[in-house]
CHARMM-style PDB file with segment names, atoms N, HN, CA, C and O in Angstrom:
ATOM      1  N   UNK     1       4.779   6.130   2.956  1.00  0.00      PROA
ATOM      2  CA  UNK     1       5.265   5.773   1.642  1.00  0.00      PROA
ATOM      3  C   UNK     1       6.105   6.934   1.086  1.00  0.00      PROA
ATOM      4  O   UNK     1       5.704   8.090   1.219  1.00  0.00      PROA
ATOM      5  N   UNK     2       7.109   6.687   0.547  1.00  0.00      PROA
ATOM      6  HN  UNK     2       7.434   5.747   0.439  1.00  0.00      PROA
ATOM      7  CA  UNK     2       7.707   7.934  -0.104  1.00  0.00      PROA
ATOM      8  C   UNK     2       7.639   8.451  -1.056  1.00  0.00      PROA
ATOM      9  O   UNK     2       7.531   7.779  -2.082  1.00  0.00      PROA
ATOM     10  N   UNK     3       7.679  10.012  -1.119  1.00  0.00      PROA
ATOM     11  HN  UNK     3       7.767  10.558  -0.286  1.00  0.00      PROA
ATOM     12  CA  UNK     3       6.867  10.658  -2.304  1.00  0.00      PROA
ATOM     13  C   UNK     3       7.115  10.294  -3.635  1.00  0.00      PROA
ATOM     14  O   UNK     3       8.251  10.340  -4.106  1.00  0.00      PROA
ATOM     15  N   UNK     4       5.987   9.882  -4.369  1.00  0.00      PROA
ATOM     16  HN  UNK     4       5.064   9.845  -3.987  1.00  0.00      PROA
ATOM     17  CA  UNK     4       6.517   9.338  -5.960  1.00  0.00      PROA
ATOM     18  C   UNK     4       6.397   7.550  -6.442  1.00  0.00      PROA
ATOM     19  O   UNK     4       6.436   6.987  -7.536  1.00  0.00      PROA
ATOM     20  N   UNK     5       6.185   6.887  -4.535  1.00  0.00      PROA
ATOM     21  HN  UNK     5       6.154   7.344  -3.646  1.00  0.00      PROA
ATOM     22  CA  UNK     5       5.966   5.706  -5.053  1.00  0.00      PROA
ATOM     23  C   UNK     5       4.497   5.033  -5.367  1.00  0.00      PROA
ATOM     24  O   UNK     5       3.444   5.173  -4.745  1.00  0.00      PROA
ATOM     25  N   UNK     6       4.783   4.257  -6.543  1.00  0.00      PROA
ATOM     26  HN  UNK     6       5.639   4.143  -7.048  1.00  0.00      PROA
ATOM     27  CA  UNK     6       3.516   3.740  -7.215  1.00  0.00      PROA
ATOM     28  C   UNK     6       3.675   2.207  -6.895  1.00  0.00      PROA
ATOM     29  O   UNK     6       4.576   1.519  -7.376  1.00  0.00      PROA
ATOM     30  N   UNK     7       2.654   1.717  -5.988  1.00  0.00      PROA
ATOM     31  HN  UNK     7       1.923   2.276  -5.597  1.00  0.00      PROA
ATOM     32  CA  UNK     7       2.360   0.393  -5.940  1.00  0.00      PROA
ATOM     33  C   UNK     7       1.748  -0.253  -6.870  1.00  0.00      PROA
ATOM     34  O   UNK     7       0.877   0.443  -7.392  1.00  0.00      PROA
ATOM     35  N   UNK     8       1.878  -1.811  -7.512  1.00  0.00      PROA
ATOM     36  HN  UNK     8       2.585  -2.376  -7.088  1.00  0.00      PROA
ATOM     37  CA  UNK     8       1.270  -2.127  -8.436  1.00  0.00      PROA
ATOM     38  C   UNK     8       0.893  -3.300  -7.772  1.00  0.00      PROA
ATOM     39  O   UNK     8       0.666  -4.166  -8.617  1.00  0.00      PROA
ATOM     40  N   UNK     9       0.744  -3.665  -6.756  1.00  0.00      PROA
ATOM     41  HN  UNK     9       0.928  -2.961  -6.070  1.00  0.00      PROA
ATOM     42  CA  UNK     9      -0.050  -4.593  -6.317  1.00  0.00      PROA
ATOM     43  C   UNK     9      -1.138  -4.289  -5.521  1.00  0.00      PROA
ATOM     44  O   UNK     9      -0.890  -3.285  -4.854  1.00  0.00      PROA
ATOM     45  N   UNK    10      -2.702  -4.926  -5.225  1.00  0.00      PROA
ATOM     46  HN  UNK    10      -2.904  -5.742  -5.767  1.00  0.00      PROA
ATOM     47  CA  UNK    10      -3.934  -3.813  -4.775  1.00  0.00      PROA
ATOM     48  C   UNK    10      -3.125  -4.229  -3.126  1.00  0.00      PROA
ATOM     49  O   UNK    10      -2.932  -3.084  -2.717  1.00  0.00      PROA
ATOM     50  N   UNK    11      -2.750  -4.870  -2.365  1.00  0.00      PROA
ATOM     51  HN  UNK    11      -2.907  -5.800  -2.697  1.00  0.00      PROA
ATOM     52  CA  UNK    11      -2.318  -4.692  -0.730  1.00  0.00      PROA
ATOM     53  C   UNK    11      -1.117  -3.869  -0.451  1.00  0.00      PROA
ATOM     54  O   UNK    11      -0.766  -3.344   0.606  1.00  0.00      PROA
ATOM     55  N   UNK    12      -0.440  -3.867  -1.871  1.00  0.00      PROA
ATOM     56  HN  UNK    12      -0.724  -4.293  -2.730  1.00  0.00      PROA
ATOM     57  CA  UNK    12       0.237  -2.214  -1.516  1.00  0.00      PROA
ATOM     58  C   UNK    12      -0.207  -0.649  -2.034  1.00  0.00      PROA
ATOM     59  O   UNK    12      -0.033   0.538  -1.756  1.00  0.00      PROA
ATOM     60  N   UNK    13      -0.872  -1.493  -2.944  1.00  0.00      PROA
ATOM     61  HN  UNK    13      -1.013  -2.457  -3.170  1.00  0.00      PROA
ATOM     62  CA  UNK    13      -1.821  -0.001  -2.993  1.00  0.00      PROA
ATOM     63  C   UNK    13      -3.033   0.617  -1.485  1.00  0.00      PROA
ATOM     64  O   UNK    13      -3.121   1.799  -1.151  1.00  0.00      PROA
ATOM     65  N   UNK    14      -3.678  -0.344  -0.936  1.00  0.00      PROA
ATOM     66  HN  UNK    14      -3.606  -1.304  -1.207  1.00  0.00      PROA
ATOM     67  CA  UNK    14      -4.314   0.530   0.204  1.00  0.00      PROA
ATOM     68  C   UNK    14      -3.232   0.475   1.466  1.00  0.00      PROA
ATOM     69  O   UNK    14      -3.730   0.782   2.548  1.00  0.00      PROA
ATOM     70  N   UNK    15      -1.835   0.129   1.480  1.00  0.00      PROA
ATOM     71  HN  UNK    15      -1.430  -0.121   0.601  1.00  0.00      PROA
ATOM     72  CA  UNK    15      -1.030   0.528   2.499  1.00  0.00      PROA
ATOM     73  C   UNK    15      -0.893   1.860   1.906  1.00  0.00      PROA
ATOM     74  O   UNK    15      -1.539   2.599   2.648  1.00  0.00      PROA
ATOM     75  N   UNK    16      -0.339   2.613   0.865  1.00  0.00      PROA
ATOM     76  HN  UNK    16       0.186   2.012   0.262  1.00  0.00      PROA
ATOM     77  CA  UNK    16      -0.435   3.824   0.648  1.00  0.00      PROA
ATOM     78  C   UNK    16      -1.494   4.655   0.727  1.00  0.00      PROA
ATOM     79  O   UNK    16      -1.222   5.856   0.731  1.00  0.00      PROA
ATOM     80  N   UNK    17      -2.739   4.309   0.797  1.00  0.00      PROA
ATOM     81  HN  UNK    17      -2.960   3.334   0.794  1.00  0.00      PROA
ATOM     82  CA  UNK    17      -3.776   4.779   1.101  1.00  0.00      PROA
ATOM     83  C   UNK    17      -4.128   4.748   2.390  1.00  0.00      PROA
ATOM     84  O   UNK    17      -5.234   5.258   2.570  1.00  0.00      PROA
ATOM     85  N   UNK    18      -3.638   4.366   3.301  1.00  0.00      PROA
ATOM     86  HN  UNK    18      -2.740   3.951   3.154  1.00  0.00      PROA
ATOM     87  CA  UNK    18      -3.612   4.495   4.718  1.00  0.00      PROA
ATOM     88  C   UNK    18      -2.734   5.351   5.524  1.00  0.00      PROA
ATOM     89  O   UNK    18      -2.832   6.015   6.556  1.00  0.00      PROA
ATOM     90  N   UNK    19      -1.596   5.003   4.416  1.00  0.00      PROA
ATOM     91  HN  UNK    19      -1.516   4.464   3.577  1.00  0.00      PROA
ATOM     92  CA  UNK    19       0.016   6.008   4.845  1.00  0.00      PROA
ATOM     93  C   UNK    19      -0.544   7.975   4.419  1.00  0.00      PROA
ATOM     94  O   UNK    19       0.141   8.975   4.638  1.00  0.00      PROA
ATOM     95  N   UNK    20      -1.815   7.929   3.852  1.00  0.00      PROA
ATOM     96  HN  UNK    20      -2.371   7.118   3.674  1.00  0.00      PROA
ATOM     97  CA  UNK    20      -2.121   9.381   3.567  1.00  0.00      PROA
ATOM     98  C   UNK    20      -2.460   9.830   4.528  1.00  0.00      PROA
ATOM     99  O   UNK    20      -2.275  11.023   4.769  1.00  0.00      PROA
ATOM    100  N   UNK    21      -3.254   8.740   5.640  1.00  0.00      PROA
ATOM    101  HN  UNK    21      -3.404   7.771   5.445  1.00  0.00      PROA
ATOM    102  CA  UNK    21      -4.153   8.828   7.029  1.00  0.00      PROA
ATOM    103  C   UNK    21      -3.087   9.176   8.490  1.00  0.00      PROA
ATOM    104  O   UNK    21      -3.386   9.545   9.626  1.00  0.00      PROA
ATOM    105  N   UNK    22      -1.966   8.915   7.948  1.00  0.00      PROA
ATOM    106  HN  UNK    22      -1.723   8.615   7.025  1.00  0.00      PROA
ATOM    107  CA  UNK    22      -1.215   9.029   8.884  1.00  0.00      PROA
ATOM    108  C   UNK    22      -1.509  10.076   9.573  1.00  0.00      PROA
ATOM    109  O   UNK    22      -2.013  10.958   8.877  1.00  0.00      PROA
ATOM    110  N   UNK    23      -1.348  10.439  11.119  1.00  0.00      PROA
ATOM    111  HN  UNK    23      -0.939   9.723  11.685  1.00  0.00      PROA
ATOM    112  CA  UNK    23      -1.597  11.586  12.184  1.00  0.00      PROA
ATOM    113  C   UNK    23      -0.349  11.660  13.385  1.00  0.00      PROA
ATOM    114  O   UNK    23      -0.332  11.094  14.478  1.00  0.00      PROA
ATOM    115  N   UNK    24       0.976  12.824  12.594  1.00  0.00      PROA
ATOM    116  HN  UNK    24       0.962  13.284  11.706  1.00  0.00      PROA
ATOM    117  CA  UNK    24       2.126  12.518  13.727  1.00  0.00      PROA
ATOM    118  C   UNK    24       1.584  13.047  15.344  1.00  0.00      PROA
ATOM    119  O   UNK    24       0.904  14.011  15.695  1.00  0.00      PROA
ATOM    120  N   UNK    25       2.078  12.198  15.921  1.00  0.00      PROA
ATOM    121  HN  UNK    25       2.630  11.415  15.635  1.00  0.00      PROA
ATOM    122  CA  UNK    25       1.777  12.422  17.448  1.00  0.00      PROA
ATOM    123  C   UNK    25       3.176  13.326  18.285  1.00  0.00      PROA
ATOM    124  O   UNK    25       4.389  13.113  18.279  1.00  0.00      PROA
ATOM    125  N   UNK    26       2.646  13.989  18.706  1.00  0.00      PROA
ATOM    126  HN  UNK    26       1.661  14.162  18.711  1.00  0.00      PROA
ATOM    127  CA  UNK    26       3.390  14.803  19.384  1.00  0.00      PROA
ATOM    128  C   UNK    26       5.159  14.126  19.928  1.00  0.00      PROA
ATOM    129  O   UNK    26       5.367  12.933  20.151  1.00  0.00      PROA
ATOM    130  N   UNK    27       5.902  14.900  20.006  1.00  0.00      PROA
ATOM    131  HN  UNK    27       5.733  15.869  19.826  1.00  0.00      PROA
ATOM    132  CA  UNK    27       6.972  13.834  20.510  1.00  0.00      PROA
ATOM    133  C   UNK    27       6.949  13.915  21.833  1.00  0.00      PROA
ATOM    134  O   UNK    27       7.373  12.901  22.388  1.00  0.00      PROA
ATOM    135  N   UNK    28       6.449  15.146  22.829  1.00  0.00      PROA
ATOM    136  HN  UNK    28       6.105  15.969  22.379  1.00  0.00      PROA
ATOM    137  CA  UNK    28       6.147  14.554  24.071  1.00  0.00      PROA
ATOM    138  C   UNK    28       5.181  13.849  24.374  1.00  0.00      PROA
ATOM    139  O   UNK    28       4.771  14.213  25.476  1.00  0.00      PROA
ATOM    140  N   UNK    29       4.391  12.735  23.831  1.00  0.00      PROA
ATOM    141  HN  UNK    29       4.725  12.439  22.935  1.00  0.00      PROA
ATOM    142  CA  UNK    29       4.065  11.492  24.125  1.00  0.00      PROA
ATOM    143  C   UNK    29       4.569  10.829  23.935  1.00  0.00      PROA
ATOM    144  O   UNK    29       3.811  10.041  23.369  1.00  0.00      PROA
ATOM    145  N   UNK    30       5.738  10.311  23.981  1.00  0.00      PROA
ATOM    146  HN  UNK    30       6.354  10.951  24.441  1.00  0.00      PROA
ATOM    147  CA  UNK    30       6.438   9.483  23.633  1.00  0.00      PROA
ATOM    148  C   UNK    30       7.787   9.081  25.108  1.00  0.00      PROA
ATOM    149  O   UNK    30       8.386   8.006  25.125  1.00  0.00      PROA
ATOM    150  N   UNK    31       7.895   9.612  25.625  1.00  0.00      PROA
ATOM    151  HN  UNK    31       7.408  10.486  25.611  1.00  0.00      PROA
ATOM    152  CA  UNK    31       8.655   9.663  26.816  1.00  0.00      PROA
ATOM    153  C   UNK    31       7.379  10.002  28.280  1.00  0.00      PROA
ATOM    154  O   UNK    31       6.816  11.048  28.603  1.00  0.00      PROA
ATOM    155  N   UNK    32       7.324   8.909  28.742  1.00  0.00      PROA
ATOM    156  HN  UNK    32       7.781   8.059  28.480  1.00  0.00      PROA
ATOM    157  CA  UNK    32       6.742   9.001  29.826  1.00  0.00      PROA
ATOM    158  C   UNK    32       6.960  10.381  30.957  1.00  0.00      PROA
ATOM    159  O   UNK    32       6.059  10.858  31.646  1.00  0.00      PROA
ATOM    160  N   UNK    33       8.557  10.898  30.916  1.00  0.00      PROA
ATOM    161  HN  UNK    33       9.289  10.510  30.356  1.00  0.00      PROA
ATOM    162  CA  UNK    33       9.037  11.760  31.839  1.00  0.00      PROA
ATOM    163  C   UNK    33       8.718  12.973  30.947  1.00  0.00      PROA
ATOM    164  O   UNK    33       8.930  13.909  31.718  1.00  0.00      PROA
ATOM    165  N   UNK    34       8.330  13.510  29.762  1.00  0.00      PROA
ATOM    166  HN  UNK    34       8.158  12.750  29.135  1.00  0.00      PROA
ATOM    167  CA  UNK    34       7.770  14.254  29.047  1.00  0.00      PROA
ATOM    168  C   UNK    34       5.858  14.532  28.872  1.00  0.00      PROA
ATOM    169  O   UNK    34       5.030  15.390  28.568  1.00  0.00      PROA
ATOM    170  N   UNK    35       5.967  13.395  29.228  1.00  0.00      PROA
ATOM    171  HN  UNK    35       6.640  12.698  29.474  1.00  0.00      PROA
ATOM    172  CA  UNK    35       4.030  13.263  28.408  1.00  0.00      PROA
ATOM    173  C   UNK    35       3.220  13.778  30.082  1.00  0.00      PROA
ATOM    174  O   UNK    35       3.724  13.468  31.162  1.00  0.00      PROA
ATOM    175  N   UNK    36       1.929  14.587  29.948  1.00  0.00      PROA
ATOM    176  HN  UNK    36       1.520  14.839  29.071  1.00  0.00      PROA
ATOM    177  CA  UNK    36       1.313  14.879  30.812  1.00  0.00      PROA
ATOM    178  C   UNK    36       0.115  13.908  30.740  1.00  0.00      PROA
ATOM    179  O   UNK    36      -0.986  14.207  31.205  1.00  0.00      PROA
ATOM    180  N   UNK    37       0.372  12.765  30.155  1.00  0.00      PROA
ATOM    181  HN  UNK    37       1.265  12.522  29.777  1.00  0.00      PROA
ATOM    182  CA  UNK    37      -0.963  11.930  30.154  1.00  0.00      PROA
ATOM    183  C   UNK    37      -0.762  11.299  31.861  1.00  0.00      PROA
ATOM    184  O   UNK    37       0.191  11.656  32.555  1.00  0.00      PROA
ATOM    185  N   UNK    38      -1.671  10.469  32.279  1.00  0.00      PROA
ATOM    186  HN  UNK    38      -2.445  10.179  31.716  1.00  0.00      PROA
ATOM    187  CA  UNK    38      -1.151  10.072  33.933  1.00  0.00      PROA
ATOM    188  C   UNK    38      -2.619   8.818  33.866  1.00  0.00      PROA
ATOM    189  O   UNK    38      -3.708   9.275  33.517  1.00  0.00      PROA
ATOM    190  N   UNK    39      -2.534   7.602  34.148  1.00  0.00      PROA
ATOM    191  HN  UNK    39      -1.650   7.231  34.431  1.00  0.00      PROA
ATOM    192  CA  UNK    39      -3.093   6.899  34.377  1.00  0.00      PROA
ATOM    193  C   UNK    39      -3.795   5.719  35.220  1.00  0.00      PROA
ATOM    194  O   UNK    39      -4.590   5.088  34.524  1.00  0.00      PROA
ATOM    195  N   UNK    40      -3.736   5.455  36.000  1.00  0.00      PROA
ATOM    196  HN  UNK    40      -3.090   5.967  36.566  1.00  0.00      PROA
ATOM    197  CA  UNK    40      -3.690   4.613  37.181  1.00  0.00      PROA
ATOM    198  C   UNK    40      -4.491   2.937  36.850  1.00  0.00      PROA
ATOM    199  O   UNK    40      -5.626   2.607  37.195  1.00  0.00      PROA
ATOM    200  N   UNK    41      -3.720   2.299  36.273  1.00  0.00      PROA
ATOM    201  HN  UNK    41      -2.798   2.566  35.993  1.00  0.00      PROA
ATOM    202  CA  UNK    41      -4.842   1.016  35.825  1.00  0.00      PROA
ATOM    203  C   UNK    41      -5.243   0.045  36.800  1.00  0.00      PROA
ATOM    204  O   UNK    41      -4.270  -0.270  37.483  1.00  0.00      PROA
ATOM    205  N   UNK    42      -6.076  -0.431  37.066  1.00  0.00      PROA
ATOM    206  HN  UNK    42      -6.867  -0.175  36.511  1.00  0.00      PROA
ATOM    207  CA  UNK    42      -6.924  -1.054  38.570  1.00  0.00      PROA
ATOM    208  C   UNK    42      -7.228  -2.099  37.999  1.00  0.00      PROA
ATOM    209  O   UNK    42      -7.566  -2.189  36.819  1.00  0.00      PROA
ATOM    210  N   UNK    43      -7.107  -3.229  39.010  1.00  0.00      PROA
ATOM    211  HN  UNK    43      -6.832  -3.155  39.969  1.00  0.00      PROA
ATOM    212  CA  UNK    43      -8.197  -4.650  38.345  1.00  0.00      PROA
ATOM    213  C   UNK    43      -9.564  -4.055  38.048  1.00  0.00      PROA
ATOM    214  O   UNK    43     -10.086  -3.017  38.455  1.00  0.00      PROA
ATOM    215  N   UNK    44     -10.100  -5.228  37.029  1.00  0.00      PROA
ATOM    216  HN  UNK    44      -9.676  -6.072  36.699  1.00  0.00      PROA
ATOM    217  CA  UNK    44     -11.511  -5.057  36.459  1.00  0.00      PROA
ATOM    218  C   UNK    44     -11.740  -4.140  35.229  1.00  0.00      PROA
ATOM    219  O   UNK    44     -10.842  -4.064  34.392  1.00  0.00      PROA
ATOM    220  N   UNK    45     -12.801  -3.495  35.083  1.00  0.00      PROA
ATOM    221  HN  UNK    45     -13.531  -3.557  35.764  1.00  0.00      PROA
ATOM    222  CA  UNK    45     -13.033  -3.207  33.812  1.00  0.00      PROA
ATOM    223  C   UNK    45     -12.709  -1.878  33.824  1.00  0.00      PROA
ATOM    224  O   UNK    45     -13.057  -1.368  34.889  1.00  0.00      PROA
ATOM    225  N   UNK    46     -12.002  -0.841  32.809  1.00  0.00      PROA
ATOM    226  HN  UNK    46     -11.720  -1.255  31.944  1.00  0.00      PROA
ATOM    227  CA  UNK    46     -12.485   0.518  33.107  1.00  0.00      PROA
ATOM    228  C   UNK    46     -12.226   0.923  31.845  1.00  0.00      PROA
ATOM    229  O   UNK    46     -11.932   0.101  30.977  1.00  0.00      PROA
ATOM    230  N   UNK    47     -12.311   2.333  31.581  1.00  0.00      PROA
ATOM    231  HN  UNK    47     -12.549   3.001  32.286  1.00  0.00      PROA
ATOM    232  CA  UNK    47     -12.695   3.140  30.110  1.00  0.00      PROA
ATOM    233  C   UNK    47     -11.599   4.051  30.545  1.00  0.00      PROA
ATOM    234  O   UNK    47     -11.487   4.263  31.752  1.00  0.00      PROA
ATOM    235  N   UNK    48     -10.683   4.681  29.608  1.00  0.00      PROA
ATOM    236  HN  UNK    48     -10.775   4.509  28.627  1.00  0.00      PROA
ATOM    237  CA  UNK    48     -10.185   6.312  29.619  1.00  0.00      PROA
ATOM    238  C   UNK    48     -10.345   6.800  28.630  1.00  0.00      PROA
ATOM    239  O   UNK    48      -9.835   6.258  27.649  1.00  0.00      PROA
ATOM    240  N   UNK    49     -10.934   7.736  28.501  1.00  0.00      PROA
ATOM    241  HN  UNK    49     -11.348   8.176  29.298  1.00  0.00      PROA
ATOM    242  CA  UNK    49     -10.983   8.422  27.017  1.00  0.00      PROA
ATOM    243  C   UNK    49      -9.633   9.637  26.917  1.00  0.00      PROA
ATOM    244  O   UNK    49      -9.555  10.697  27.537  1.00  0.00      PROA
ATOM    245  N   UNK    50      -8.771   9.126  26.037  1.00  0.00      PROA
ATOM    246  HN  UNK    50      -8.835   8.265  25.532  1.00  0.00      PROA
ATOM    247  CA  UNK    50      -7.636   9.827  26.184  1.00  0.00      PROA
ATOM    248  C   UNK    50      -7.898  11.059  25.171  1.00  0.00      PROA
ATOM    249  O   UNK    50      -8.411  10.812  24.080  1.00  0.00      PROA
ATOM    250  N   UNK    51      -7.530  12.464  25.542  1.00  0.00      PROA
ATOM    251  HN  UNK    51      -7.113  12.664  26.429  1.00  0.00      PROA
ATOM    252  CA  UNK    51      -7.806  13.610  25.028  1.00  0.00      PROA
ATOM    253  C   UNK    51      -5.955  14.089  24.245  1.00  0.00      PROA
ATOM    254  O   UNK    51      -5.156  14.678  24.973  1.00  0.00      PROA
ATOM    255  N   UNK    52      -5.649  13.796  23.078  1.00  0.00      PROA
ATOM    256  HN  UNK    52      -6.298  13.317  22.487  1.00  0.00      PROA
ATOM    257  CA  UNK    52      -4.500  14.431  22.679  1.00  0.00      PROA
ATOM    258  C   UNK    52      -4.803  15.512  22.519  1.00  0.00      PROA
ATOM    259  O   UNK    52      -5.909  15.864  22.109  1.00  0.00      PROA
ATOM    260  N   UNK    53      -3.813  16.303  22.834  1.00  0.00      PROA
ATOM    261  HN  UNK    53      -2.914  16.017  23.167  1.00  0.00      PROA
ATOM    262  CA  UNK    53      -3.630  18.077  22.543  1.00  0.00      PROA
ATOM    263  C   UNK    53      -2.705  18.590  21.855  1.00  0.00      PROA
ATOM    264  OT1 UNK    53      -2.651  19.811  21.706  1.00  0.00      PROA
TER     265      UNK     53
END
């Protein structure tokens, strides 16, 4: 939200209250040929617990 704006409706008021929560992500995650994440996805079920740094 940009600094100074006042929502007067309550579903734009908790979008600004979420927009406080925001968390920028690195920009090398964002380009595969940049990011050191590496994954291998397989049939069936599996878990990764991804660690940002």
């Amino acid at each position: 939200m940009p600094e100074g704006y006042a929502p007067s409706d309550p579903a734009a008021m908790a979008s600004a209250q979420n927009a406080k929560k925001y968390v920028k992500i690195p920009d090398k995650y964002k380009d595969p040929a940049t990011t050191d994440l590496r994954f291998e996805a397989k049939g069936g079920a599996e878990t990764f617990p991804i660690e940002l740094k």
